[in-house]
N, C-alpha and C positions, 0 to 999 in steps of 0.2 A: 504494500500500500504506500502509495505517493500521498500526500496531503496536496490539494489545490490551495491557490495563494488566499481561496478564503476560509479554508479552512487553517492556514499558518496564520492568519488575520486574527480569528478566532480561540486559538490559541494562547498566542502573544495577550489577547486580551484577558483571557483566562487566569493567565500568571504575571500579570500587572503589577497585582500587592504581592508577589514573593521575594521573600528576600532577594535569592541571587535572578530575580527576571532579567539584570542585563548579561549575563551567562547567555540564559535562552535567547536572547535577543541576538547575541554574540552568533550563535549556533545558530540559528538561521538568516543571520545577514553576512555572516564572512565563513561559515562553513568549516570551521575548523575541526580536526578531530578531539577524541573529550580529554584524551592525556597531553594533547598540545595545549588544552585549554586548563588542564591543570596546572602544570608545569607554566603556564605565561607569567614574567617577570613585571612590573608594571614599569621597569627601565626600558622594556621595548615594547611600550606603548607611546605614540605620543599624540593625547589632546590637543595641541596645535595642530598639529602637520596631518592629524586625522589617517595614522596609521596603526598598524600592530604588526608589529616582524614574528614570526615563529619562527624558532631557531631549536626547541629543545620542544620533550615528550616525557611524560612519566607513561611509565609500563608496568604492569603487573605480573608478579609470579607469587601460586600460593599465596595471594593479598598483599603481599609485601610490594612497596613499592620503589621503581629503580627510573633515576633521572639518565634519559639519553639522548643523543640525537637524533632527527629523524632520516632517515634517508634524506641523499645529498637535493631531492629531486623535491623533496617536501620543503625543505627551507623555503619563507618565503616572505615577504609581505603582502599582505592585507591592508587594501585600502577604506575607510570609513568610511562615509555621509555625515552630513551635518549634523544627522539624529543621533544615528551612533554613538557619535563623538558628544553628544551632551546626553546621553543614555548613561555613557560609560563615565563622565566627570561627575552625576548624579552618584553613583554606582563609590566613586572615588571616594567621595563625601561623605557617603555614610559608611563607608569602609573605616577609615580615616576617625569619625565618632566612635564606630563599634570596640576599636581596637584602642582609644584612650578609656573607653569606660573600664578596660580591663585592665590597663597599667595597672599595675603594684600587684594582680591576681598573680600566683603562682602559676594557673595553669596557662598562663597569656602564650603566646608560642608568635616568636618574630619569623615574619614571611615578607618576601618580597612580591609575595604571587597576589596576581590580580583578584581570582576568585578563592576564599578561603572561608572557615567557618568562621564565626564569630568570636574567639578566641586566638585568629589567626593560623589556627591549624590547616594545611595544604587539605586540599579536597582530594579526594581517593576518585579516578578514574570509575571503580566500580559504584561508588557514592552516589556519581552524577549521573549513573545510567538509570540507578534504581528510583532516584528521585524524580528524573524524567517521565521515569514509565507512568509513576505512582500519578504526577502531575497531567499526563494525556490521559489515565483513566478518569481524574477526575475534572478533567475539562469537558467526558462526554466525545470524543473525538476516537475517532481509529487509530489505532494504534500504528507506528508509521515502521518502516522497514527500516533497516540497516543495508548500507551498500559493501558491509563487510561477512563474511561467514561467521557462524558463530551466532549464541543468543546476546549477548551485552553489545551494544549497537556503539559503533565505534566511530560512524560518522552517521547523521541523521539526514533522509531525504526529507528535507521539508518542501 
């Protein structure tokens, strides 16, 4: 199953109030895979210039997970829109609150990574797939394919 742009329309509006909606937003306007989108730095982002370079991937074995590069052929930049780019400075913002409310917590965890829990901790590849899924069942929506083999969807046809 392919979702039609009004069903990603649809969607998109669905997971509005979620926390990380500019993730999803991410995932269907630049397409990235979900361990490129784990692994992104917010040093290769930039809200000016309205880019995102993917250079790096997190991977999973037995849950554990391992920072690498992607194939020579994956490296890339990603260009933004206007929206984008103030989706993702929105996105910055409350990132940015989330992680001073935790200062001085013990469990606080420094990340440079763009999408992370609310503590700062790196989001797990396998994380974002299950909370995707959980998020289209409860949009009411069909659930959409993966352009990879395998159950945990690794790039999303939206």
């Amino acid at each position: 199953m392919v979702w039609t742009p009004e069903q990603t329309g649809q969607f998109l509006d669905s997971v509005k109030g979620d926390r990380l909606y500019s993730l999803w937003h991410t995932f269907v306007f630049s397409g990235p895979r979900r361990g490129e989108m784990c692994a992104l730095p917010w040093p290769e982002v930039s809200l000016d210039a309205l880019w995102l370079h993917i250079s790096a991937q997190m991977v999973e074995v037995a849950y554990r997970q391992y920072g690498e590069a992607p194939k020579a052929e994956s490296v890339r930049t990603n260009w933004l829109s206007l929206d984008h780019g103030e989706v993702l400075s929105r996105w910055q913002d409350q990132e940015t609150k989330e992680l001073n409310e935790w200062a001085g917590v013990e469990a606080r965890v420094e990340s440079d990574r763009v999408w992370t829990h609310e503590n700062g901790e790196p989001l797990h590849p396998d994380w974002v797939s299950r909370r995707f899924k959980r998020l289209v069942e409860l949009s009411g929506l069909p659930p959409v394919a993966s352009t990879t083999s395998g159950t945990s969807p690794q790039r999303w046809r939206c």
